[in-house]
C-alpha angles and dihedrals in degrees: 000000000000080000092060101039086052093045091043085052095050090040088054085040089067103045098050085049092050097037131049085234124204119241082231090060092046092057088047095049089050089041089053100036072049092055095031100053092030098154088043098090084182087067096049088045099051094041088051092052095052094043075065092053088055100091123214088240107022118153098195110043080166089071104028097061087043091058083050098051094038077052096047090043093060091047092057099041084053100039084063091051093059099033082060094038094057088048103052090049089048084051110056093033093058086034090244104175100138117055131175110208135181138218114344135301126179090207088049094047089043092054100035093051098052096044090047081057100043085051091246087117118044095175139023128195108189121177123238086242096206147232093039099023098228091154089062094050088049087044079054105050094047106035083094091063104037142017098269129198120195110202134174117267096239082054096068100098091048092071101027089112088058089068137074099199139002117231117201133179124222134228091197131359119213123229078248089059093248119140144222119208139152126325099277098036092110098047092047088048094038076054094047094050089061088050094056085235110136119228117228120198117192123204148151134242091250092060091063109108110234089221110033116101 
């Protein structure tokens, strides 16, 4: 989701860069990105934070909303830093060198990538995720980082005991700290948790819901 919310904010960038856009159509593009995208919270709240750049009285909405992307953009570049910072402490204090992970994250891809190349992570396991594989993109995009296993989703708790600890993304984070991830997230931690193998989510700040408890 963070993919889409990044490539939305460059796309509007350019409009607003190309066009000498309305306030009124700035506030239709970020309703219907709203309706269009309804389960992604990094889109609301992103719509949401742009809908505050946009001043009462503002004479240039061109430039307001690109101060606001060029703003969200940072955030998000440096939302992934830490994100990657506070996991590679949590790893090599607990010893973590060997992670299952499921579906596709681009926090978790970011971080895992970065520390399979640093030597923090020696193995991956990551799950098809079906029934769009995004396991197997994400197991793509990192085998050349770090040694990468596919396996089938039903096949989790098999090889639980070759992990140390299960990563996981979130579409949406709750003000309890409680996630919500892709369909099979609560039967691989449930499994986890009678493995005695923690389960880590990262996420960033903009996935929070602004309304869940």
């Amino acid at each position: 989701s963070k993919d889409v919310a990044r490539q939305f904010l460059i796309s509007l960038q350019n409009l607003c860069i190309d066009k000498d856009i309305q306030k009124s159509q700035i506030l239709d593009i970020l309703h219907q990105i709203s309706i269009v995208r309804p389960t992604m919270v990094i889109i609301q709240n992103i719509a949401h934070r742009l809908e505050l750049f946009l001043s009462e009285d503002g004479d240039n909405v061109s430039r307001e909303i690109t101060m606001g992307i060029e703003t969200l953009l940072k955030e998000m570049d440096k939302s992934d830093d830490r994100i990657c910072q506070n996991a590679e402490l949590y790893f090599q204090k607990h010893n973590i060198h060997s992670i299952l992970t499921h579906s596709r994250s681009s926090a978790v891809e970011y971080t895992l990538s970065r520390l399979g190349k640093s030597g923090v992570l020696s193995s991956l396991i990551c799950t098809e995720s079906r029934p769009l594989n995004e396991g197997v993109t994400m197991a793509n995009a990192l085998c050349k980082d770090i040694k990468t296993t596919v396996i089938a989703d039903a096949l989790a708790d098999g090889v639980m005991d070759e992990c140390n600890c299960v990563i996981l993304g979130a579409d949406a984070v709750d003000k309890s700290g409680n996630i919500l991830n892709k369909i099979g997230s609560r039967l691989i931690a449930l499994s986890a948790k009678d493995h005695g193998i923690s389960v880590i989510c990262l996420a960033g700040s903009m996935k929070i819901h602004p309304q869940l408890n």
